[in-house]
C-alpha positions in Angstrom: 26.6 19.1 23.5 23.4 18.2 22.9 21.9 15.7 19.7 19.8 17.4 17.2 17.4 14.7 17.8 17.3 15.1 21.8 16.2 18.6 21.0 14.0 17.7 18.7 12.3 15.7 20.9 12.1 17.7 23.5 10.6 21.2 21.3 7.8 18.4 20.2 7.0 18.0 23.8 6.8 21.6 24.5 5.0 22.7 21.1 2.5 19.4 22.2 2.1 20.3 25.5 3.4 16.7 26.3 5.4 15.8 29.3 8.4 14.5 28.9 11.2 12.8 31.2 15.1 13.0 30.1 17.2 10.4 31.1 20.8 11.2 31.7 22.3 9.5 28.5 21.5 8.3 25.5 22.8 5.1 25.4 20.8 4.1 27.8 17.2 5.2 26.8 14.6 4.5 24.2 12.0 7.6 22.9 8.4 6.4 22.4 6.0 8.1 20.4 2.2 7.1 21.6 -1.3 7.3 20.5 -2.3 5.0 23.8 -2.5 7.3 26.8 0.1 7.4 29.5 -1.6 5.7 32.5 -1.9 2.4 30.1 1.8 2.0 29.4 3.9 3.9 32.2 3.3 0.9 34.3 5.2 -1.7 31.7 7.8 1.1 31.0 8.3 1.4 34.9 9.1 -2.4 34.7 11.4 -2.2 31.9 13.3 0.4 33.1 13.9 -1.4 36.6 15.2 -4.8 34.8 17.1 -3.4 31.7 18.2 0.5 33.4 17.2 1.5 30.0 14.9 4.6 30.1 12.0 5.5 28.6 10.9 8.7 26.9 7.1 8.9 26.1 5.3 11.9 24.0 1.8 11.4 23.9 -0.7 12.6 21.8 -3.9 11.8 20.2 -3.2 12.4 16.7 -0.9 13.5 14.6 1.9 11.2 15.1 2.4 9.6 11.9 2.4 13.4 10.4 4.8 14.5 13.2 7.4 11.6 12.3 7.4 11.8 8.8 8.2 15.5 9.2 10.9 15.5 11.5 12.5 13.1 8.5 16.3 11.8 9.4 16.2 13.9 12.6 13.3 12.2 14.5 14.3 10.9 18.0 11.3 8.7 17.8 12.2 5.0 18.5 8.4 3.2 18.7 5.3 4.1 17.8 2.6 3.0 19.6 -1.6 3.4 18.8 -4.3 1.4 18.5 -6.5 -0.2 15.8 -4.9 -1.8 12.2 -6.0 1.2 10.1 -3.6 3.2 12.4 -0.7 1.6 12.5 -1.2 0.3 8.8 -1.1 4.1 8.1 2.9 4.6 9.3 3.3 1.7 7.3 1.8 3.6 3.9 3.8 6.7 5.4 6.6 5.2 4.9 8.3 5.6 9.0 9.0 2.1 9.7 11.3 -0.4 9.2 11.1 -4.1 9.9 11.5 -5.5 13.8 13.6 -8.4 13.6 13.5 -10.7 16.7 13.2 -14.2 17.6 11.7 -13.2 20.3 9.2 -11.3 19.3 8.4 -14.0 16.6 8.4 -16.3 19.1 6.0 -14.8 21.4 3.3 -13.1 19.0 1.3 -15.1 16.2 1.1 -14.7 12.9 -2.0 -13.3 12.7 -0.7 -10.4 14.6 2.4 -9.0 13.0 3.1 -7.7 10.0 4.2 -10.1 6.8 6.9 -7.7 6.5 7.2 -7.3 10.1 6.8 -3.6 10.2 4.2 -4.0 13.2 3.2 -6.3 15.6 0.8 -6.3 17.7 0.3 -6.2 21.7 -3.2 -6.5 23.1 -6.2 -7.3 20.9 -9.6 -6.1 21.5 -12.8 -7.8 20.6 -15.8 -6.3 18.5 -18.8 -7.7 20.3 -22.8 -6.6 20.3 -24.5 -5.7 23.4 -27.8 -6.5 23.6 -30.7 -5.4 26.4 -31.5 -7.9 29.1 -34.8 -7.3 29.3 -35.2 -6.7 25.8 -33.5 -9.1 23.5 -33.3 -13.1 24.8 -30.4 -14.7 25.2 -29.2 -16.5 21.7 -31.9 -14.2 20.1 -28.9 -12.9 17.9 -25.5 -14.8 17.5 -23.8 -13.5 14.6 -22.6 -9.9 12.7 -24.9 -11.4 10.3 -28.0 -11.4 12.0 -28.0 -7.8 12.3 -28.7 -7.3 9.0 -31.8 -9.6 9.9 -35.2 -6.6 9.1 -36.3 -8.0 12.6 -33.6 -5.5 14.5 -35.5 -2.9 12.6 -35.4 0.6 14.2 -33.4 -1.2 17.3 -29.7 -0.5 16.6 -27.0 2.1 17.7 -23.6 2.3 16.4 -20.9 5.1 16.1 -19.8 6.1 12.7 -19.2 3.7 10.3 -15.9 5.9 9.5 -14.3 5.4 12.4 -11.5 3.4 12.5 -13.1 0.3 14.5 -15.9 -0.1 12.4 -13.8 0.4 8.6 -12.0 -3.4 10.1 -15.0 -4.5 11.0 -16.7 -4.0 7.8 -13.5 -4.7 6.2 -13.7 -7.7 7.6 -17.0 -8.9 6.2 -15.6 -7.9 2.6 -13.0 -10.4 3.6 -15.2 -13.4 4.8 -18.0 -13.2 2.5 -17.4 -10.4 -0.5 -18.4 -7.1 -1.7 -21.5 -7.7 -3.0 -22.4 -9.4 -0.1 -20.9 -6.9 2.9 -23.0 -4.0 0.5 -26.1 -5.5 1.2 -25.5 -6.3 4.5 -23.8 -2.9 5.3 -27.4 -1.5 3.5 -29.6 -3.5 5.8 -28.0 -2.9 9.1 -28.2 1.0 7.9 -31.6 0.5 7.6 -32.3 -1.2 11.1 -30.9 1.6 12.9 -32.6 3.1 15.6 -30.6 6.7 15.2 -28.0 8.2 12.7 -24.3 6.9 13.8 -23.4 9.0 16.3 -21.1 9.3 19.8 -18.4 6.8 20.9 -18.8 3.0 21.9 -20.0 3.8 25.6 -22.6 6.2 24.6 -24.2 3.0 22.5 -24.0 1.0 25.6 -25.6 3.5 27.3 -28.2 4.0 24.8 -29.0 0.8 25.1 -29.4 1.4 28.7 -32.1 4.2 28.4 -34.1 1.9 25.9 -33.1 4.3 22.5 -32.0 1.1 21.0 -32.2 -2.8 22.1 -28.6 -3.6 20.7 -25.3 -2.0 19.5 -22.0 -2.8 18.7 -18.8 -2.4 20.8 -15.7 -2.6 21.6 -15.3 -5.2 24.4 -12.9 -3.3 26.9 -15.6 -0.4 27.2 -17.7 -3.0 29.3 -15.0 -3.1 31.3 -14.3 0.3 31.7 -18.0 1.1 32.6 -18.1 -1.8 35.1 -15.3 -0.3 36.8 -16.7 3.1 36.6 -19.4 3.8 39.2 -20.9 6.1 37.2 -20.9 3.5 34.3 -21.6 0.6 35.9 -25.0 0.3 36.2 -25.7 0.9 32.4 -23.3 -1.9 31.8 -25.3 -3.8 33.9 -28.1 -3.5 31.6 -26.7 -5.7 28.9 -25.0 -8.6 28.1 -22.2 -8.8 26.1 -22.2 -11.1 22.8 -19.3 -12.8 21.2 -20.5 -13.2 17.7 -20.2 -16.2 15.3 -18.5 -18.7 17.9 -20.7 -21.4 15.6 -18.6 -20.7 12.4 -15.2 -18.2 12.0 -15.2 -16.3 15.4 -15.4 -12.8 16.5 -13.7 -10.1 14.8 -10.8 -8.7 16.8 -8.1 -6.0 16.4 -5.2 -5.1 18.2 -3.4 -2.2 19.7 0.7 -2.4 18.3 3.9 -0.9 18.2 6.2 0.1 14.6 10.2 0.2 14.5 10.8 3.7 13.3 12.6 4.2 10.3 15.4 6.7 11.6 15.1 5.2 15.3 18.5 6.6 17.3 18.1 4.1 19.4 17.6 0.7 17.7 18.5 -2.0 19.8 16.5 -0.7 22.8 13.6 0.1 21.2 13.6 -4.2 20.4 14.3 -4.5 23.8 11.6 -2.6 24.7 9.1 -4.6 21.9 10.3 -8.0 23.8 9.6 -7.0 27.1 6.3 -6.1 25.9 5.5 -9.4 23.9 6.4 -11.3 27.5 4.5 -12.8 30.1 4.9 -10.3 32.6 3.8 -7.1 30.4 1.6 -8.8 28.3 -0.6 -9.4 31.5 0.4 -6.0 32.7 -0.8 -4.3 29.1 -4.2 -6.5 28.7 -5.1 -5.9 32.5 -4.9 -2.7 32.6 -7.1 -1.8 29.9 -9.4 -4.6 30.1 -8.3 -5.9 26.5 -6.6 -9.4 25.5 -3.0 -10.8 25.3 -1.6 -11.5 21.9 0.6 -13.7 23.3 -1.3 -17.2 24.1 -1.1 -18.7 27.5 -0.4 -15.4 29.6 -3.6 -15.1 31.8 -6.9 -12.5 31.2 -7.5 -10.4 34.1 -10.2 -12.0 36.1 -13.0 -9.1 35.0 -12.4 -10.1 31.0 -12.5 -14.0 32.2 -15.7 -13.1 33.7 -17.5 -12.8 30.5 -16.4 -16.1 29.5 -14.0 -17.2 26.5 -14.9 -17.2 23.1 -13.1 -18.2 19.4 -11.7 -15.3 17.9 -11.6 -14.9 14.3 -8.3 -16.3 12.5 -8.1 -13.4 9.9 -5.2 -12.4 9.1 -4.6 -8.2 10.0 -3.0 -7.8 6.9 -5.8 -9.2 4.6 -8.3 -6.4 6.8 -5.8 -3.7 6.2 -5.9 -4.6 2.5 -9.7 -4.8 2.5 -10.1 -0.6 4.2 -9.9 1.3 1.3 -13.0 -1.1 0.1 -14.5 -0.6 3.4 -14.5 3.3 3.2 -15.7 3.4 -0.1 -18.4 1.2 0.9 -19.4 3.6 3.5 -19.4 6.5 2.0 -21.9 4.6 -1.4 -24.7 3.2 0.9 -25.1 6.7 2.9 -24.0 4.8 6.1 -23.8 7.6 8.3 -26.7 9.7 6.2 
């Protein structure tokens, strides 16, 4: 006979239009729920499966997750899920779908600054959010620090995506943390004002604005210059600017993560922490972060030689949980200087 849960599962994966694998028994699988797309993590889960024999289920989608979960309540057969960003994952938390991952393991292998205080997430690969500044149009050192682009200098010379979205709420959430409201208010007011163009598009299209001269700098995530340079297409835009760790003179560049949450109702518990612990190790770590040209939580496990190309750089030591905390200030923020306006 089979679970309610199994056929839960699999009627999300039809109704989603999400492929989905069944092993042959339960006892030897674990159901993950992601927000990351599947060429990123089938190649950890491919590992996994050959060193434990413990399957993995994967429904992907790019939103909706959280909702999905909280609806399908006691029944769920959702183990993990996994997405990017603190915002996200901090919203399963306020949803109420996870429960705390206890392992030594996992403690051992990711730091503080990346899980949870309760433990109800953890993260896997951080990201940085760096400028990008023209080569032929902004010298080298000419701007070192989130701060500086507030500077009335940058004037007109700016791109970014909207301040709404998810990457640019920590990063302002962020600056409410390291300095404080009235501070981040007027510096959130003065880097409106130097834009060159409403908020618009994703990260790339800022790089590539850059590129055709509509702006001289913009901010980024830092595994979209890899991505372009391993794009043809891309490339040579990315080739038209350097990429700019900010404030590696005083608390370090912002950085987020993309993590994983212990499901509340999770069927199949103890190999779902399996499956977190492969992922905190050595070998996946380096798998995850190559992949997508991001950074390993864990310390000591090896960048992939394109991200050690553009050098190291001091991240900054805030605490997740305190920028989590600091997003509902963020948004409001937003939405009271006009940002996107």
């Amino acid at each position: 006979m089979i679970s309610l849960r199994k056929t839960v599962f699999g009627l999300v994966a039809v109704a989603m239009g999400i492929s989905l694998n069944q092993p042959a028994t339960a006892a030897e699988e674990v159901n993950v729920y992601s927000l990351r797309q599947p060429f990123l993590i089938e190649p950890m889960f491919k590992r996994f499966t050959e060193e434990t024999g413990i399957r993995v289920n994967t429904l992907f989608s790019q939103s909706g997750l959280v909702e999905r979960i909280k609806h399908e309540g006691r029944n769920s057969p959702a183990d993990l899920l996994l997405t990017v960003d603190i915002g996200r994952i901090q919203d399963a938390v306020d949803a109420d779908i996870a429960q705390p991952l206890q392992s030594d393991i996992i403690r051992s292998n990711i730091p503080d600054q990346f899980r949870d205080e309760n433990n109800l997430w953890v993260g896997l690969t951080t990201r940085a959010r760096v400028i990008y500044t023209s080569l032929d149009r902004v010298a080298p050192d000419e701007i070192t620090t989130y701060e500086d682009l507030a500077d009335p200098k940058w004037k007109g010379r700016i791109c970014i995506r909207s301040g709404m979205h998810v990457y640019n709420i920590a990063l302002i959430a962020s600056m409410i943390a390291n300095h404080d409201e009235a501070y981040t208010k007027k510096w959130l007011t003065a880097l409106k004002d130097n834009l060159a163009r409403k908020p618009q598009g994703a990260d790339i299209d800022q790089i590539e604005a850059v590129s055709q001269g509509v702006c001289d700098i913009a901010i980024g995530n830092s595994y979209y210059y890899g991505k372009m340079l391993d794009d043809p297409n891309k490339a040579p835009a990315a080739k038209d600017v350097r990429i700019v760790f900010p404030n590696q003179g005083d608390r370090g560049t912002h950085v987020n993560i993309s993590g994983v949450a212990l499901m509340k109702h999770s069927p199949n518990q103890e190999n779902a922490i399996k499956l977190v612990e492969f992922l905190s190790g050595d070998e996946a770590q380096h798998m995850y972060a190559d992949v997508n040209f991001e950074y390993p939580v864990k310390p000591g496990v090896a960048w992939s030689e394109m991200v050690r190309s553009w050098g190291t750089f001091k991240h900054d030591d805030l605490s997740l949980n305190v920028v989590a905390a600091k997003r509902g200030d963020a948004i409001r923020m937003i939405d009271e200087v006009g940002f996107n306006e």
